[in-house]
ROFINU-17038 format. One record per residue (C-alpha): residue number from 1; residue in one letter; z, x, y. Coordinates in nm, 3 decimals, padded with zeros to 5 digits, always signed. Each point is the difference from the previous one (the first is absolute). Layout:
+-----+------+---------+---------+---------+
! seq ! type !      pz !      px !      py !
+-----+------+---------+---------+---------+
! NUM !    a !       Z !       X !       Y !
...
+-----+------+---------+---------+---------+
! end
This chain:
+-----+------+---------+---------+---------+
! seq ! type !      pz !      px !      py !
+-----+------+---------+---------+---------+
!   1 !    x ! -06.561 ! -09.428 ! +02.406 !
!   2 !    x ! +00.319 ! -00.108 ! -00.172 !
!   3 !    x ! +00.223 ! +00.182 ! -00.154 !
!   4 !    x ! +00.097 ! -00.050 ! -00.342 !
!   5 !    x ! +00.388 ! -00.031 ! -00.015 !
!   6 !    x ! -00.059 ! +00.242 ! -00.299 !
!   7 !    x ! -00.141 ! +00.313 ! +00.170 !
!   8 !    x ! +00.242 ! -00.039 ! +00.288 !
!   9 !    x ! +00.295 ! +00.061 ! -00.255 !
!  10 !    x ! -00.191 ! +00.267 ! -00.158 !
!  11 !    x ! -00.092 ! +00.224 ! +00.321 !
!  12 !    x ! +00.382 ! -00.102 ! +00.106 !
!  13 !    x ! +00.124 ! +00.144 ! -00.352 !
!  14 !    x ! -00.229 ! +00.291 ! +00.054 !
!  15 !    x ! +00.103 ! +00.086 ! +00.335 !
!  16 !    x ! +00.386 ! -00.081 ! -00.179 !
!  17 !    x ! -00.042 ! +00.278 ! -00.231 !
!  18 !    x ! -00.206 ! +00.213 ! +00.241 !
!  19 !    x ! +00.329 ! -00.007 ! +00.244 !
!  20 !    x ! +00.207 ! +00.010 ! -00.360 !
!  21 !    x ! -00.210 ! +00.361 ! -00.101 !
!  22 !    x ! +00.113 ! +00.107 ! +00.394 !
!  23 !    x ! +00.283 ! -00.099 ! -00.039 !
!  24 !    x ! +00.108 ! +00.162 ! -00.342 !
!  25 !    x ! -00.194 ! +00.326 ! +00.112 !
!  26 !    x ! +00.223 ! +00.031 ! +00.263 !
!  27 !    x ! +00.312 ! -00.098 ! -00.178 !
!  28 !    x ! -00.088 ! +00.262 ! -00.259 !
!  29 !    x ! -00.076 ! +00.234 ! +00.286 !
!  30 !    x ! +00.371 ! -00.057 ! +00.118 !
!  31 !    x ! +00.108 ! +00.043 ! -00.337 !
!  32 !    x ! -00.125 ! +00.330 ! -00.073 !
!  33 !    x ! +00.094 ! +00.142 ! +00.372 !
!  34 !    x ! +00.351 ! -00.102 ! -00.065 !
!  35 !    x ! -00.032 ! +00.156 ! -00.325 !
!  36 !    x ! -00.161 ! +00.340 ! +00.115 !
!  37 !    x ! +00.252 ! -00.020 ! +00.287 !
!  38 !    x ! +00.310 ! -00.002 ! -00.252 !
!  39 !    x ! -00.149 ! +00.250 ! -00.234 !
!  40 !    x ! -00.034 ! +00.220 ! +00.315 !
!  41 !    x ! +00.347 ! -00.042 ! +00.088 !
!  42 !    x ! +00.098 ! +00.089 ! -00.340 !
!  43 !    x ! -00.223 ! +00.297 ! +00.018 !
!  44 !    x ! +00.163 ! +00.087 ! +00.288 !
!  45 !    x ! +00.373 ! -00.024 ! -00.112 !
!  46 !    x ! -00.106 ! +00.177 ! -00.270 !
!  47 !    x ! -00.168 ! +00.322 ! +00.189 !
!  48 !    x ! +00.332 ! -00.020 ! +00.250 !
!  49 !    x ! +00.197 ! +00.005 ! -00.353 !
!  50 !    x ! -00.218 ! +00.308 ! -00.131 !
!  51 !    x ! +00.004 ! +00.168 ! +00.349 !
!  52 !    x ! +00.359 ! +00.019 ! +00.020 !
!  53 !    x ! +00.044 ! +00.117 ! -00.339 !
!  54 !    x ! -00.224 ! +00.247 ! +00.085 !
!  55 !    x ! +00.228 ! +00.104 ! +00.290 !
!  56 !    x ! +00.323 ! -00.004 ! -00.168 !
!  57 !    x ! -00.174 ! +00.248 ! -00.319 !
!  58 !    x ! -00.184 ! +00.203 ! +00.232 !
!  59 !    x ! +00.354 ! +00.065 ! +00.174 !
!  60 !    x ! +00.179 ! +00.066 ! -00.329 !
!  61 !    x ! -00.277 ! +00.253 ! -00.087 !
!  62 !    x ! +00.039 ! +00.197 ! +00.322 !
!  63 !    x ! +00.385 ! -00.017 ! -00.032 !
!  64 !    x ! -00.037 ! +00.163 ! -00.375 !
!  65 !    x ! -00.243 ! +00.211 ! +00.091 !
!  66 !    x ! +00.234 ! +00.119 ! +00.334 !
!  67 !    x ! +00.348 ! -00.005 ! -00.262 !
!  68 !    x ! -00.242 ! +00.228 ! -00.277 !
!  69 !    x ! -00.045 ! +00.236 ! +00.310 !
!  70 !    x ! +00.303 ! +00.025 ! +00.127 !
!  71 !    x ! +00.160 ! +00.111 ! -00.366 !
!  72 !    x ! -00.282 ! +00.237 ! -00.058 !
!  73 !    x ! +00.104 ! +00.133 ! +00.340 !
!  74 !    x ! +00.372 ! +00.036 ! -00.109 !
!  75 !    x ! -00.073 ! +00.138 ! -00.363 !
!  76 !    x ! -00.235 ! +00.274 ! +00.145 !
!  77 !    x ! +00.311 ! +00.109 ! +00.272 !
!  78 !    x ! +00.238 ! -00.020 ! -00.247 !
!  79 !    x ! -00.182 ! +00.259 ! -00.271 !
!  80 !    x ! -00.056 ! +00.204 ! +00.306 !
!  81 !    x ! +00.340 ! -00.035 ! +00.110 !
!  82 !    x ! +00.076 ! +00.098 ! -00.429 !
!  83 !    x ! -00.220 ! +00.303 ! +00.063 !
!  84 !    x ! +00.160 ! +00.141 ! +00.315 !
!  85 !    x ! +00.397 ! -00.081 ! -00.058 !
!  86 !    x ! -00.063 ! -00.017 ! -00.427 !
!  87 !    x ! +00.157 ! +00.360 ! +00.016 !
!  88 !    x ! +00.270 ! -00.076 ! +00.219 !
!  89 !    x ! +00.285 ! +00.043 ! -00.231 !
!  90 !    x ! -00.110 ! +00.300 ! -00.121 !
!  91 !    x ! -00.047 ! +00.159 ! +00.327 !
!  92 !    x ! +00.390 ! -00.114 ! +00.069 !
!  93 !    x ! +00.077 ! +00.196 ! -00.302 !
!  94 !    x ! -00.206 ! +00.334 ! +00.095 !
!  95 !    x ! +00.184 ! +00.003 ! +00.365 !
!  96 !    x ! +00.336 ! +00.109 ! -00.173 !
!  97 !    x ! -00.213 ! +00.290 ! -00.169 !
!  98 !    x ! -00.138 ! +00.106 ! +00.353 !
!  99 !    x ! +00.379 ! -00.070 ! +00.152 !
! 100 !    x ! +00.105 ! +00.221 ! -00.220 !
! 101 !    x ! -00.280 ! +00.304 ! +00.040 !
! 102 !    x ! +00.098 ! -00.022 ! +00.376 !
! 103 !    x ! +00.371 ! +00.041 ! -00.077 !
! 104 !    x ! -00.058 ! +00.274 ! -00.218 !
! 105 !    x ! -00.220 ! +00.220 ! +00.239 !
! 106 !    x ! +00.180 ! -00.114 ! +00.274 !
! 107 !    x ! +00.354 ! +00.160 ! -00.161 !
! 108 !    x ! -00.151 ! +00.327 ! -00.062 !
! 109 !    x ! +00.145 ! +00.230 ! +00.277 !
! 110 !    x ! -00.349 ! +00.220 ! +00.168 !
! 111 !    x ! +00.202 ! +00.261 ! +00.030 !
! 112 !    x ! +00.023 ! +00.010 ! -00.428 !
! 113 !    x ! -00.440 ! -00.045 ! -00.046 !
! 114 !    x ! -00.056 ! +00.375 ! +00.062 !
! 115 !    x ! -00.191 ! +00.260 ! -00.199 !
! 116 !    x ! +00.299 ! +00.149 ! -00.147 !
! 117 !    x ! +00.076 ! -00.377 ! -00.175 !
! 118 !    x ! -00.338 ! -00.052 ! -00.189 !
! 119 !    x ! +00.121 ! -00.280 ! -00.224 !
! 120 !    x ! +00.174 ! -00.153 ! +00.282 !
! 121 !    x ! -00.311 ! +00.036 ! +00.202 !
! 122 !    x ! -00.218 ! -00.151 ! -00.244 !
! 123 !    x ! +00.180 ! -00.280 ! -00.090 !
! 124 !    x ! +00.014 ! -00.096 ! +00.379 !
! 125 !    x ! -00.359 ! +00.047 ! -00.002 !
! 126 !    x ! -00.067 ! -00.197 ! -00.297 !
! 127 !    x ! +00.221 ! -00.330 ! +00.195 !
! 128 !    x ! -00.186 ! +00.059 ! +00.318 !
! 129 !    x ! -00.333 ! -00.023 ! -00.196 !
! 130 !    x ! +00.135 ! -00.233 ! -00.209 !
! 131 !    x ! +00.111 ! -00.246 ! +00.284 !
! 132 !    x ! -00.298 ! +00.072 ! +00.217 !
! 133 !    x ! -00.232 ! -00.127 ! -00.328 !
! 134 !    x ! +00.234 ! -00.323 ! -00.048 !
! 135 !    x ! -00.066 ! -00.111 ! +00.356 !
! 136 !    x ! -00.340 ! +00.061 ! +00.029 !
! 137 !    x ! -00.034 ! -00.266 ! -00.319 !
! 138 !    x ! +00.206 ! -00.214 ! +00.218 !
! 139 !    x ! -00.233 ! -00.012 ! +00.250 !
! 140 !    x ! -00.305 ! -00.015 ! -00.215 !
! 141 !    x ! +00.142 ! -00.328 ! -00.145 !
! 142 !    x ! +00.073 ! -00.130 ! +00.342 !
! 143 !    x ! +00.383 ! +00.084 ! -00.019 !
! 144 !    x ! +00.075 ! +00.178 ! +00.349 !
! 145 !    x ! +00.325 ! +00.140 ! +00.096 !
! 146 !    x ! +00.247 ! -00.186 ! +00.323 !
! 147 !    x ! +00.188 ! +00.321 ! +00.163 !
! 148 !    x ! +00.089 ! -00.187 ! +00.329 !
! 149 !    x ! +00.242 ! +00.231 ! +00.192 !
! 150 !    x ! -00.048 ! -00.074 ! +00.397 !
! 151 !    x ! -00.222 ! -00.317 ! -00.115 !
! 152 !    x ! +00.119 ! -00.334 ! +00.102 !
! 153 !    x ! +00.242 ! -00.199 ! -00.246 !
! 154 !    x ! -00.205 ! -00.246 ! -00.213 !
! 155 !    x ! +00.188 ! -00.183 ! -00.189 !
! 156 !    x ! -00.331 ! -00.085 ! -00.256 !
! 157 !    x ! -00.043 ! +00.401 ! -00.052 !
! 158 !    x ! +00.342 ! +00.067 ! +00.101 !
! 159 !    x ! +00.362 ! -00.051 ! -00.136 !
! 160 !    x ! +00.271 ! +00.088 ! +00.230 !
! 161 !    x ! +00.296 ! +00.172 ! -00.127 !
! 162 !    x ! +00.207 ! +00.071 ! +00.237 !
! 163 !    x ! -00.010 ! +00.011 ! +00.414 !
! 164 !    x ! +00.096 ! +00.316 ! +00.215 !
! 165 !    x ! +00.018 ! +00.067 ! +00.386 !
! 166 !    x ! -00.243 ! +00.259 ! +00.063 !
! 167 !    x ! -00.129 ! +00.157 ! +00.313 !
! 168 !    x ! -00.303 ! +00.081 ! +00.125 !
! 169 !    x ! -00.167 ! -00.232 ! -00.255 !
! 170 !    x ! -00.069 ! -00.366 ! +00.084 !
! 171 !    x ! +00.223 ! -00.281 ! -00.151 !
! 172 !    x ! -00.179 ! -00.196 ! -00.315 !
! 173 !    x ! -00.215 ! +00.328 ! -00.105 !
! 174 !    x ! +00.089 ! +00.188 ! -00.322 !
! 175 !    x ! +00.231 ! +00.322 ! +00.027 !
! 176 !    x ! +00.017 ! +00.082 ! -00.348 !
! 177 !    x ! -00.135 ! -00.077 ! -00.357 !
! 178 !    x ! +00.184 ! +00.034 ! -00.266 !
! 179 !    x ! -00.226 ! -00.170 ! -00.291 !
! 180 !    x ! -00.408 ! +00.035 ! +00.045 !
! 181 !    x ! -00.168 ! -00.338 ! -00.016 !
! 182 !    x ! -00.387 ! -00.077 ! -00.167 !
! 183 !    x ! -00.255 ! -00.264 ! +00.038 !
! 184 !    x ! -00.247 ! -00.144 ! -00.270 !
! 185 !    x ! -00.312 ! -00.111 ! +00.242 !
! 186 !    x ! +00.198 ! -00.088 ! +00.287 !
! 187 !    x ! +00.217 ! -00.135 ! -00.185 !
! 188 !    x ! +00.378 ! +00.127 ! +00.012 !
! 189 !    x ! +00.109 ! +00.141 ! -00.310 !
! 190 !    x ! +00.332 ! +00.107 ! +00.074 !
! 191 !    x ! +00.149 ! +00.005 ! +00.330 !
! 192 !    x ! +00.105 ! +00.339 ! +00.144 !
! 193 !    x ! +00.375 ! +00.020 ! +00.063 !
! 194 !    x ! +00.086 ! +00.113 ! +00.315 !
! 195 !    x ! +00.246 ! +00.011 ! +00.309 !
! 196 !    x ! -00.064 ! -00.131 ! +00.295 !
! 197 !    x ! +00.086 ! +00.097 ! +00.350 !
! 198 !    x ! +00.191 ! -00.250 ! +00.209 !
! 199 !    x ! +00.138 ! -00.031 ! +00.367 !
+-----+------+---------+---------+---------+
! end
């Protein structure tokens, strides 16, 4: 059987375009890996992008968050600080009213506070009382009396007048007060002035 020259070139243009279809499949193929590969990347820049913005806001939060904290924490010591030491001044003021009621019973001779002396008597009565009531509202607003004698010198409670040789007592302890001192809730008031002993 012979070929006609015209069916050869027709099974040659079909298998042409057969390998042409192949061929363009697989060109297309390549053409939409290398696209789907290059939208990944982007995809990926893009999620490292979001990620780390992420981070760095997730960070800020927890640092506003810890800084919100940390000034509640200070406002609520300071209005408790306000409430303990708000009466302070006040207190300062009241000391020279109890320095006083201490001077005054202190300068009554006990030989004068007998039965004989009623007015004398009760008015010495009436400071004691007087003086007794005053410091026990000191102490029920946490103001508490520093009468150191024979205590070591502490020179955050203490303020040292003057020194003296003393014996018998140890050098640095307190031989005599000559001004009582007060805390507010541990905290010193005013110092109590005293001497202390020295070699």
């Amino acid at each position: 059987l012979r070929t006609s020259p015209r069916l050869l070139c027709a099974a040659t243009q079909q298998k042409n375009t057969g390998q042409n279809l192949e061929e363009d499949q697989s060109q297309s193929q390549n053409e939409q890996k290398a696209e789907t590969s290059s939208a990944e990347k982007l995809l990926a820049e893009e999620k490292a992008k979001l990620e780390e913005q992420l981070k760095e806001v997730t960070d800020k939060y927890k640092r506003a968050l810890a800084d919100a904290e940390n000034v509640r924490q200070r406002s609520q010591k300071l209005v408790e600080e306000a409430k303990l030491y708000g009466i302070q001044s006040f207190c300062k003021d009241l000391l020279e009213v109890a320095d006083i009621l201490e001077k005054a019973t202190e300068s009554v001779p006990k030989e004068e506070i007998k039965d004989d002396n009623p007015h004398l008597k009760s008015l010495y009565e009436g400071l004691v009382m007087t003086e007794v009531q005053i410091q026990k509202v000191f102490k029920k607003h946490g103001l508490l009396r520093l009468d150191p004698v024979g205590a070591k010198f502490d020179p955050y409670e203490h303020e040292a007048l003057f020194h003296t040789p003393m014996e018998g007592k140890e050098p640095g302890t307190i031989a005599l007060v000559s001004k009582i001192g007060y805390k507010l809730h541990g905290r010193t008031l005013r110092p109590a002035l005293v001497g202390v002993v020295k070699d």
